[in-house]
PDB file of N, CA, C and O in Angstrom, chain B, residues numbered from 101:
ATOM      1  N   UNK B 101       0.845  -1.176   0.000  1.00  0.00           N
ATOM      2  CA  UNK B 101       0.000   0.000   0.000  1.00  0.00           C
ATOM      3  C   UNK B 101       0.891   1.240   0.000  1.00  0.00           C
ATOM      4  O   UNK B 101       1.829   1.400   0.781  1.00  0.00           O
ATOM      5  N   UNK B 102       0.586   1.941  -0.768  1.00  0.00           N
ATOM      6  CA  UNK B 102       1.389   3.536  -1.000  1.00  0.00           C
ATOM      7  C   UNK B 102       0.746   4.051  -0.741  1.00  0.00           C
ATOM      8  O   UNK B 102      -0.387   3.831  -1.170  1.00  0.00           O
ATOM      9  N   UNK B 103       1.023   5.265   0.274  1.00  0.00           N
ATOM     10  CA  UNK B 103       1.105   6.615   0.990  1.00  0.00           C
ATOM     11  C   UNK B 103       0.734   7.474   0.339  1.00  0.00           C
ATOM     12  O   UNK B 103       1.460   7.390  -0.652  1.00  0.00           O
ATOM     13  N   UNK B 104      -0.152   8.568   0.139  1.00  0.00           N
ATOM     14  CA  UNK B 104      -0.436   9.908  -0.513  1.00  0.00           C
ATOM     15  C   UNK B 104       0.855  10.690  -0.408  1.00  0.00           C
ATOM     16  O   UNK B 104       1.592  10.657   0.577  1.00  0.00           O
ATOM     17  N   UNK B 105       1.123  11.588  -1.804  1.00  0.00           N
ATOM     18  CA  UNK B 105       2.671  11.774  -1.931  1.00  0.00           C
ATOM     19  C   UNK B 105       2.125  13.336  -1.637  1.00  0.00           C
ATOM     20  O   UNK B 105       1.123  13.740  -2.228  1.00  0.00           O
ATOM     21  N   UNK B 106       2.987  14.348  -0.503  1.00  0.00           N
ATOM     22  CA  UNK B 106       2.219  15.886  -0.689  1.00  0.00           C
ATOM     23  C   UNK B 106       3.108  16.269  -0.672  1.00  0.00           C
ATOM     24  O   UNK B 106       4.092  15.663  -0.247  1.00  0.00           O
ATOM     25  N   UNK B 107       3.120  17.416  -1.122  1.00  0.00           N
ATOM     26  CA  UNK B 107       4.217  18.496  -1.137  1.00  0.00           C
ATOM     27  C   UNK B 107       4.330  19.852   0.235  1.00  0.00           C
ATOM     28  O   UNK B 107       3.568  20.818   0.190  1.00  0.00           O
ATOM     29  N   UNK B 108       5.325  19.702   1.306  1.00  0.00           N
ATOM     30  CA  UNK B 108       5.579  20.820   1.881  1.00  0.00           C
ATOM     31  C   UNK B 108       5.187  21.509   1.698  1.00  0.00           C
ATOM     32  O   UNK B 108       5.358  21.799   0.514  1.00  0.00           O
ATOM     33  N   UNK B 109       4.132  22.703   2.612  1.00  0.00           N
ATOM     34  CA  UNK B 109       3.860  23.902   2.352  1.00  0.00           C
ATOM     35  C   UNK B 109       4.924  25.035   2.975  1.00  0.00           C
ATOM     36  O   UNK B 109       4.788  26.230   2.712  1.00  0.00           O
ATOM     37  N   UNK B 110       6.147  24.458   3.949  1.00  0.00           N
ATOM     38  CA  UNK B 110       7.250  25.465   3.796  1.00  0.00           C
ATOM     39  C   UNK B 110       8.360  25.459   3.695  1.00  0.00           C
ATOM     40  O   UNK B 110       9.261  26.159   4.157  1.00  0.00           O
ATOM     41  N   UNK B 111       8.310  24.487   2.952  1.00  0.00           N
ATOM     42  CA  UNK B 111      10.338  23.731   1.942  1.00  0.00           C
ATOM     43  C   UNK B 111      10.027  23.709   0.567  1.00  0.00           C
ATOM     44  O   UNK B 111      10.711  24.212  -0.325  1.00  0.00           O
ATOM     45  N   UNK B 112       8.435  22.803   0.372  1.00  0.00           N
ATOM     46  CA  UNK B 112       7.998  22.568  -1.137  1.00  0.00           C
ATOM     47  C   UNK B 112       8.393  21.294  -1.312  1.00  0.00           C
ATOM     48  O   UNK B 112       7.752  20.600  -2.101  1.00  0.00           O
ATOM     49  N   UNK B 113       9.581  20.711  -0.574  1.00  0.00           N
ATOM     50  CA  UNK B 113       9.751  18.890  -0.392  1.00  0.00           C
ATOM     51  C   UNK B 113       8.593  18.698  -0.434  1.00  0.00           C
ATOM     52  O   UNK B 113       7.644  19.397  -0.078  1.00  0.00           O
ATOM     53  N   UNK B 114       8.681  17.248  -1.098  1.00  0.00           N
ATOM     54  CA  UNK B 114       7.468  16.241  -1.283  1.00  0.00           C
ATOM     55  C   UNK B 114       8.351  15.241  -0.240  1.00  0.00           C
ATOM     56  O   UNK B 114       9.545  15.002  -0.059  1.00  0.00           O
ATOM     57  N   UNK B 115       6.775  14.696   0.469  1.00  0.00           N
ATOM     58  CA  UNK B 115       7.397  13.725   1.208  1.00  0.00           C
ATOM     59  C   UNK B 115       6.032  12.548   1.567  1.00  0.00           C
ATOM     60  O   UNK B 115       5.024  13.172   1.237  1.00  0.00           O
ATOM     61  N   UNK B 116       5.724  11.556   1.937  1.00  0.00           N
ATOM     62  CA  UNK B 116       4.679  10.575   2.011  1.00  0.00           C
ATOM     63  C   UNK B 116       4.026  10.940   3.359  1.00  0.00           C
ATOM     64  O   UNK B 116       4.647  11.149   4.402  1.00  0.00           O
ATOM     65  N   UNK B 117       2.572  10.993   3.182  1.00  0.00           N
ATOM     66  CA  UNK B 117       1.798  11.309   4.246  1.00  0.00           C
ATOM     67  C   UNK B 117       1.643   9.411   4.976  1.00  0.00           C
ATOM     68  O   UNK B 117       0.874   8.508   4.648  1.00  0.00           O
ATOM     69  N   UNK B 118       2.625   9.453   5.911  1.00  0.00           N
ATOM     70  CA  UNK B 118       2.456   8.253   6.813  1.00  0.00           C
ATOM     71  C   UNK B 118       1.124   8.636   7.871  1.00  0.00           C
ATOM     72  O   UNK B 118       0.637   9.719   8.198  1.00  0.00           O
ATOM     73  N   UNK B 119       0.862   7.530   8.152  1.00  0.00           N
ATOM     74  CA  UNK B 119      -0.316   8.002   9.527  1.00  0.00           C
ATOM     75  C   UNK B 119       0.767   8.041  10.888  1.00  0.00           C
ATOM     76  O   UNK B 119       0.308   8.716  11.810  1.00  0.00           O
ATOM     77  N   UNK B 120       1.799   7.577  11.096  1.00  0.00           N
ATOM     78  CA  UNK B 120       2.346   7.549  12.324  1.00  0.00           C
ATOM     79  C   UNK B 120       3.313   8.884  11.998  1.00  0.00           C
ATOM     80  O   UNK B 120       3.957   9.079  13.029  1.00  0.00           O
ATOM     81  N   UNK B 121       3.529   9.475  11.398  1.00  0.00           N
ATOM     82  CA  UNK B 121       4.159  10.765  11.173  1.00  0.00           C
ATOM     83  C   UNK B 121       3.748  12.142  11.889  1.00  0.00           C
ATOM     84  O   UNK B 121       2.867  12.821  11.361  1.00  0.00           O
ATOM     85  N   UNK B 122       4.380  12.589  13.114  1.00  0.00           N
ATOM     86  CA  UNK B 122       4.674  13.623  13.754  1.00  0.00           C
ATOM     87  C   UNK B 122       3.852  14.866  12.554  1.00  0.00           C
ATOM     88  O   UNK B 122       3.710  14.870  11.331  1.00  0.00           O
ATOM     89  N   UNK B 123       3.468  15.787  13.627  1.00  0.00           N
ATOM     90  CA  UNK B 123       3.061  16.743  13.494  1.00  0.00           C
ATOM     91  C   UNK B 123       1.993  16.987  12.087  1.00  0.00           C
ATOM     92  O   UNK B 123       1.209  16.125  11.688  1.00  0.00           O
ATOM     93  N   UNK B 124       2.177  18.411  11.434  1.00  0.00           N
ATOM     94  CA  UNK B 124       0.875  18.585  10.361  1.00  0.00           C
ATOM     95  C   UNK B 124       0.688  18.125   9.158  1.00  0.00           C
ATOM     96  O   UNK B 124       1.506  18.465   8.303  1.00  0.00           O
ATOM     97  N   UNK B 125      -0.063  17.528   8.903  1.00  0.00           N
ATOM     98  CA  UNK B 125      -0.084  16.902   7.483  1.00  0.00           C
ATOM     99  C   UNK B 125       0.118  18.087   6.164  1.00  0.00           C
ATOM    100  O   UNK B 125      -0.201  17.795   5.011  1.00  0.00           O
ATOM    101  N   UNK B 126       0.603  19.229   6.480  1.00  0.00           N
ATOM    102  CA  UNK B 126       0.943  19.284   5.184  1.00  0.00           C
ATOM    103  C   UNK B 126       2.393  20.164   5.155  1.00  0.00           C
ATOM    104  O   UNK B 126       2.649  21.222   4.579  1.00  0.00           O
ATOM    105  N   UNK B 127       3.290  19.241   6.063  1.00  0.00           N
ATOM    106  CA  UNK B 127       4.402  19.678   6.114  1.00  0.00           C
ATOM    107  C   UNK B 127       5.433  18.561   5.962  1.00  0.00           C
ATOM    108  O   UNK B 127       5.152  17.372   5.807  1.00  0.00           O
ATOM    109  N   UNK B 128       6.332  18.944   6.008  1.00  0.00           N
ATOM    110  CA  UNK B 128       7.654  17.496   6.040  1.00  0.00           C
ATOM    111  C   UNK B 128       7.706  17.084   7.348  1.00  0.00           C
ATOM    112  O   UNK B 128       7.028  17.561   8.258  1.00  0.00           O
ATOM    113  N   UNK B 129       8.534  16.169   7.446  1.00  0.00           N
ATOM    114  CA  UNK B 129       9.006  15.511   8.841  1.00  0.00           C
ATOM    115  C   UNK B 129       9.904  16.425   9.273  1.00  0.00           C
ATOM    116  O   UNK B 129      10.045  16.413  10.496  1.00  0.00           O
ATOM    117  N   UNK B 130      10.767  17.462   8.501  1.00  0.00           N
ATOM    118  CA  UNK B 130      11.913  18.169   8.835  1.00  0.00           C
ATOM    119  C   UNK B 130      11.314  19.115   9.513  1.00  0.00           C
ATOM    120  O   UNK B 130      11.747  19.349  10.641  1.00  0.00           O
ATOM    121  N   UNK B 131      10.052  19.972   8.945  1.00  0.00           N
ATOM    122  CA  UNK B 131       9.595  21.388   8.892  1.00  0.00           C
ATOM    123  C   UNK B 131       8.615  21.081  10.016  1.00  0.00           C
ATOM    124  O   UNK B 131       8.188  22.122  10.513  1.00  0.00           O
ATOM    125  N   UNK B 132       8.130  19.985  10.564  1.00  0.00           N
ATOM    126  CA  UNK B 132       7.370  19.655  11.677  1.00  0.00           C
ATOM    127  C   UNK B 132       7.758  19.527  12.919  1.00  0.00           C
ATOM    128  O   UNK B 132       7.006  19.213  13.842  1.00  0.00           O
ATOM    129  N   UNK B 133       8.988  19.770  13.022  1.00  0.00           N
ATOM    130  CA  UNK B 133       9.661  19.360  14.079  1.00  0.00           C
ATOM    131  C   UNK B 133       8.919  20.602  15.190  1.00  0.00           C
ATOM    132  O   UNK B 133       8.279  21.457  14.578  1.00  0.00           O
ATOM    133  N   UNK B 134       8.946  20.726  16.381  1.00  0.00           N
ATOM    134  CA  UNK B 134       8.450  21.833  17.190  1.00  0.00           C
ATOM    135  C   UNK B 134       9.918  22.674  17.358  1.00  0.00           C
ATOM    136  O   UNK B 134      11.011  22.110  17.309  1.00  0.00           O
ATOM    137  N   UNK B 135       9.743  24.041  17.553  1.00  0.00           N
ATOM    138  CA  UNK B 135      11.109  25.073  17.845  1.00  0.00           C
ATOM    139  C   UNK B 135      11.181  25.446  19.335  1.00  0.00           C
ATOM    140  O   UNK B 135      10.348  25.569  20.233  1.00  0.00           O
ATOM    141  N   UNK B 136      12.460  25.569  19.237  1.00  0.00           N
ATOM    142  CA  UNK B 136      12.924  25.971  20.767  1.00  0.00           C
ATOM    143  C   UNK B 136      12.367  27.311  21.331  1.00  0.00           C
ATOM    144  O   UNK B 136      13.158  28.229  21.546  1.00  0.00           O
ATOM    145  N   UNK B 137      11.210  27.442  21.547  1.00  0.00           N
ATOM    146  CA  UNK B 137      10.746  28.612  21.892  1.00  0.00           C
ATOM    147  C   UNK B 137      10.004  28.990  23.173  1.00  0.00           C
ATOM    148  O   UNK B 137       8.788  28.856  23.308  1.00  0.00           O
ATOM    149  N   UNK B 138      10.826  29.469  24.093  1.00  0.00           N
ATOM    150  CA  UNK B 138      10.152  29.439  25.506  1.00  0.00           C
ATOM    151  C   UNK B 138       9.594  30.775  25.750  1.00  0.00           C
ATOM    152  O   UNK B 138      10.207  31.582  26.448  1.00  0.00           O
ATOM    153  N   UNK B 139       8.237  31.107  25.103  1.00  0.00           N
ATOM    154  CA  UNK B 139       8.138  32.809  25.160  1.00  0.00           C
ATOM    155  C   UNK B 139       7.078  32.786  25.826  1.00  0.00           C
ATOM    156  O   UNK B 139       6.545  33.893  25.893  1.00  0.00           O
ATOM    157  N   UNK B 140       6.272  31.542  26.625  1.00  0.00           N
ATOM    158  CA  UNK B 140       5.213  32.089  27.450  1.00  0.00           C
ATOM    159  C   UNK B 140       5.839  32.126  28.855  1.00  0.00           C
ATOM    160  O   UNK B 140       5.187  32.973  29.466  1.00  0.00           O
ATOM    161  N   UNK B 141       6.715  31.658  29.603  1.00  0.00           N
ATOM    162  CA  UNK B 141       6.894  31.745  31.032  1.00  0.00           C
ATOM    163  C   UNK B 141       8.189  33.509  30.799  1.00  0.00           C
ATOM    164  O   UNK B 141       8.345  34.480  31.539  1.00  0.00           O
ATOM    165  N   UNK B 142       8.696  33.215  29.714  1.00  0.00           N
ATOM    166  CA  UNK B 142       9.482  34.670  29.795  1.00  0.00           C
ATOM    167  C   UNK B 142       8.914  35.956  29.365  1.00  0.00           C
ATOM    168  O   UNK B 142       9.429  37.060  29.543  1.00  0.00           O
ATOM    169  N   UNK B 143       8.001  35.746  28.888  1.00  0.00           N
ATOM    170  CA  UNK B 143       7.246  37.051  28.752  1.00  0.00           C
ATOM    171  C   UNK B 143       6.489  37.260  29.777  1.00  0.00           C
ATOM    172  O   UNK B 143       5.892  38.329  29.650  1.00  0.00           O
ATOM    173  N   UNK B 144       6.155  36.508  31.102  1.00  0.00           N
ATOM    174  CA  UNK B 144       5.452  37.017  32.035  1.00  0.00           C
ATOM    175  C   UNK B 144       5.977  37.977  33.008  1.00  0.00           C
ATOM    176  O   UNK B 144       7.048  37.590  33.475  1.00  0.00           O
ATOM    177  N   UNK B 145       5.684  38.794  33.342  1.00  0.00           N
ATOM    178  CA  UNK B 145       6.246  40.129  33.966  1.00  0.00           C
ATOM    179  C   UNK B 145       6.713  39.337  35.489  1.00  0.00           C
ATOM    180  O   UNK B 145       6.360  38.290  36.033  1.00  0.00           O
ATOM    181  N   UNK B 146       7.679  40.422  35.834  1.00  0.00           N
ATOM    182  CA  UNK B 146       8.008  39.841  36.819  1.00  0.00           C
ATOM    183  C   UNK B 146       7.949  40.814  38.005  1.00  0.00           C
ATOM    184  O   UNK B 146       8.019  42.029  37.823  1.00  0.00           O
ATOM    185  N   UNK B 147       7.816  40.252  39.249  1.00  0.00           N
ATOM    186  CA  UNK B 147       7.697  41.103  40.447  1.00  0.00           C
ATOM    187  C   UNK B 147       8.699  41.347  41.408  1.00  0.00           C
ATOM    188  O   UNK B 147       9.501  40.529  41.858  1.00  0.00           O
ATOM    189  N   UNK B 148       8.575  42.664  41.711  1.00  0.00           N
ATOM    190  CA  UNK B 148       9.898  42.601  43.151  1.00  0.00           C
ATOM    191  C   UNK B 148       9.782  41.660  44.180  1.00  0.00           C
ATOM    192  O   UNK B 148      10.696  40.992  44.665  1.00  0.00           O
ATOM    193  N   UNK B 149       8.152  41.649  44.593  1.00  0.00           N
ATOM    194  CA  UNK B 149       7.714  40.879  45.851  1.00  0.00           C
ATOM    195  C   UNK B 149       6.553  40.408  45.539  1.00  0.00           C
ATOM    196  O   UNK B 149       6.005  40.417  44.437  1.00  0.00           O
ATOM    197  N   UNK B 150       5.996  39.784  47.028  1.00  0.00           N
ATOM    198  CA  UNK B 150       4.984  39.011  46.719  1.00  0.00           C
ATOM    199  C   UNK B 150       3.475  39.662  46.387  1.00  0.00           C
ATOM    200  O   UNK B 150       2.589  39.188  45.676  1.00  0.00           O
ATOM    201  N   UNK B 151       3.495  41.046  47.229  1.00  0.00           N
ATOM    202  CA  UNK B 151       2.292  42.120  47.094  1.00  0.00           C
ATOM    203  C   UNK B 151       1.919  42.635  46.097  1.00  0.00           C
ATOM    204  O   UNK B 151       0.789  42.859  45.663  1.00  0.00           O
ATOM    205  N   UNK B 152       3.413  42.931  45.529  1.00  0.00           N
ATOM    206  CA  UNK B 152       2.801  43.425  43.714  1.00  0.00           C
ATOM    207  C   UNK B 152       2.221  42.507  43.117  1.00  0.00           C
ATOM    208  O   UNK B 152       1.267  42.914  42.454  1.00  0.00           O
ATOM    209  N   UNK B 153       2.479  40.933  43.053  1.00  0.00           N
ATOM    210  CA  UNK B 153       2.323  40.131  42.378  1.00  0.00           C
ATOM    211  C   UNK B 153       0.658  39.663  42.918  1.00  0.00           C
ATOM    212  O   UNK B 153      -0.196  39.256  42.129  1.00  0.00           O
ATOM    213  N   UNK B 154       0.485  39.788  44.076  1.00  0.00           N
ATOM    214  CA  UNK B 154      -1.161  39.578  44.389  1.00  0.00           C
ATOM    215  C   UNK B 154      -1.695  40.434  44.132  1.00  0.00           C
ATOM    216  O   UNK B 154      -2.786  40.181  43.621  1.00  0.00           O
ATOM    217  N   UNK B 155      -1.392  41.749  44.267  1.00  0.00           N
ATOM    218  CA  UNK B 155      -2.166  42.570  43.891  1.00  0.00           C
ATOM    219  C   UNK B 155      -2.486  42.871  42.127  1.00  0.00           C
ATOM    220  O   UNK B 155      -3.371  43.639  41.751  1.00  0.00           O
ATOM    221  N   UNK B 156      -1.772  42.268  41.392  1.00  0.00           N
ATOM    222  CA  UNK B 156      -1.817  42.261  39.759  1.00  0.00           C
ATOM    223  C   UNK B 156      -2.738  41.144  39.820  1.00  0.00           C
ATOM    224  O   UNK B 156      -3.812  41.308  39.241  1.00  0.00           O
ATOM    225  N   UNK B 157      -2.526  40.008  40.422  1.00  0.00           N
ATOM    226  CA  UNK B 157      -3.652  39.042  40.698  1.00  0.00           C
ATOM    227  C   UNK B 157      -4.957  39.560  41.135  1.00  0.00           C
ATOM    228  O   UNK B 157      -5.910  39.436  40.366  1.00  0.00           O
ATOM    229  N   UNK B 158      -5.075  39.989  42.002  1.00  0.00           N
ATOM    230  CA  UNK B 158      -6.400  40.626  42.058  1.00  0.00           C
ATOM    231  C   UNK B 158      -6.933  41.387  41.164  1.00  0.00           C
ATOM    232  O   UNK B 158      -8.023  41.172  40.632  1.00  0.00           O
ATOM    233  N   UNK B 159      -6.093  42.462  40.909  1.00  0.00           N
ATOM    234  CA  UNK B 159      -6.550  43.204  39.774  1.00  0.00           C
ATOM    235  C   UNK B 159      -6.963  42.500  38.388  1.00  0.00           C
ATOM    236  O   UNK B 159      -7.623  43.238  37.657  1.00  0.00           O
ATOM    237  N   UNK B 160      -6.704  41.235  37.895  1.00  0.00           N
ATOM    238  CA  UNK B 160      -6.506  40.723  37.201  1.00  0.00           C
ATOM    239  C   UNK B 160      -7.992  40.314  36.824  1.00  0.00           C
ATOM    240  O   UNK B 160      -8.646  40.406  35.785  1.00  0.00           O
ATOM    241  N   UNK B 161      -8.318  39.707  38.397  1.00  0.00           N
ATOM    242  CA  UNK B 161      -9.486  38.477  38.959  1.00  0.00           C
ATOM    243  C   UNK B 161     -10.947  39.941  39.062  1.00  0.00           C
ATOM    244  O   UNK B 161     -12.150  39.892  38.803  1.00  0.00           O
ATOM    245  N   UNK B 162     -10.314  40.737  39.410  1.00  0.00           N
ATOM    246  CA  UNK B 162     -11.597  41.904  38.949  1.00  0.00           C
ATOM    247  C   UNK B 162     -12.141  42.423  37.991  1.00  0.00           C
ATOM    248  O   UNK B 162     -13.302  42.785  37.806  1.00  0.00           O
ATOM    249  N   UNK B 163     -10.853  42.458  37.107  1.00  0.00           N
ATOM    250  CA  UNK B 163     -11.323  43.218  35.356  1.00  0.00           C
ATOM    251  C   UNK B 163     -12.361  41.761  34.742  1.00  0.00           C
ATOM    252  O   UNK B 163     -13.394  41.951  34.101  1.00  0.00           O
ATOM    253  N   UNK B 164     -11.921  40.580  35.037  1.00  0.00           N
ATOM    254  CA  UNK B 164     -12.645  39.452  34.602  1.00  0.00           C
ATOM    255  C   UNK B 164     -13.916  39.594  35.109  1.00  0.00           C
ATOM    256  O   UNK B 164     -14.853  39.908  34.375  1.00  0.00           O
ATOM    257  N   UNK B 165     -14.074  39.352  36.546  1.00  0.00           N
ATOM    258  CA  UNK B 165     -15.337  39.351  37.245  1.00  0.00           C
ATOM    259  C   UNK B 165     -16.659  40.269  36.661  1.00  0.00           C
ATOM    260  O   UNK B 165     -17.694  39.873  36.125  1.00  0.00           O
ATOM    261  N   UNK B 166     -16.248  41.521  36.950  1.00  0.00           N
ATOM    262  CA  UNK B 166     -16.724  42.889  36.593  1.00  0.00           C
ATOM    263  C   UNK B 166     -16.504  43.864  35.300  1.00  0.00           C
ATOM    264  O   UNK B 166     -16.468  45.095  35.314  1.00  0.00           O
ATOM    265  N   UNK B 167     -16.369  43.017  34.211  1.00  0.00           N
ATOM    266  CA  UNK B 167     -16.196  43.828  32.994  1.00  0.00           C
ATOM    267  C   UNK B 167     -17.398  43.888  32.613  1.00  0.00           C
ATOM    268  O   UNK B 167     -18.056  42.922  33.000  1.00  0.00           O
ATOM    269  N   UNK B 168     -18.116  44.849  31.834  1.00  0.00           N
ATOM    270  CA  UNK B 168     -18.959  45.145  31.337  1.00  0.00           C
ATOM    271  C   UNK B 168     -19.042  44.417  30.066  1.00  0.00           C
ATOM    272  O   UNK B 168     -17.968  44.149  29.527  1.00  0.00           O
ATOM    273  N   UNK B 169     -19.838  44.148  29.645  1.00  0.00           N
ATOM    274  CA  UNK B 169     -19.906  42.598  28.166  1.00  0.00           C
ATOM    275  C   UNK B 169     -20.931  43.998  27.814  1.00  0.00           C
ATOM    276  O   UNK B 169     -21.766  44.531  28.545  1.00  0.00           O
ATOM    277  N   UNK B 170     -20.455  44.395  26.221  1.00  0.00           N
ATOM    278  CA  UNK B 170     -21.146  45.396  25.236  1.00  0.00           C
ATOM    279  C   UNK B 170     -21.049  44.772  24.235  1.00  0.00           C
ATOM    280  O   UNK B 170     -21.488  45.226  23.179  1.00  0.00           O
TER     281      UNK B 170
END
């Protein structure tokens, strides 16, 4: 049985759509790989202490609670 043959949408390699094949079907095995990118815990702001940081928490837990839905 042969594999549907697709072409990369960001190399343009053609490569065989396996079913046990990592990541999106319309990419390569190369271009699927996941990237080293740690930008959600480093983009979170950071605090001197613990008060600023509850209090951004609270503030946080209020704009949610009490926003006005227009």
């Amino acid at each position: 049985m042969s594999f549907p043959i697709r072409v990369c949408t960001i190399c343009g390699e053609e490569f065989e759509l396996r079913p046990d094949k990592p990541g999106f079907a319309n990419r390569c095995p190369a271009c699927s790989e996941p990237e080293e990118d740690h930008t959600g815990v480093a983009s979170a702001p950071t605090f001197q202490n613990g008060r600023e940081a509850n209090a951004a928490r609270r503030r946080a837990m209020r704009d949610l609670l009490y926003r006005k839905d227009t």
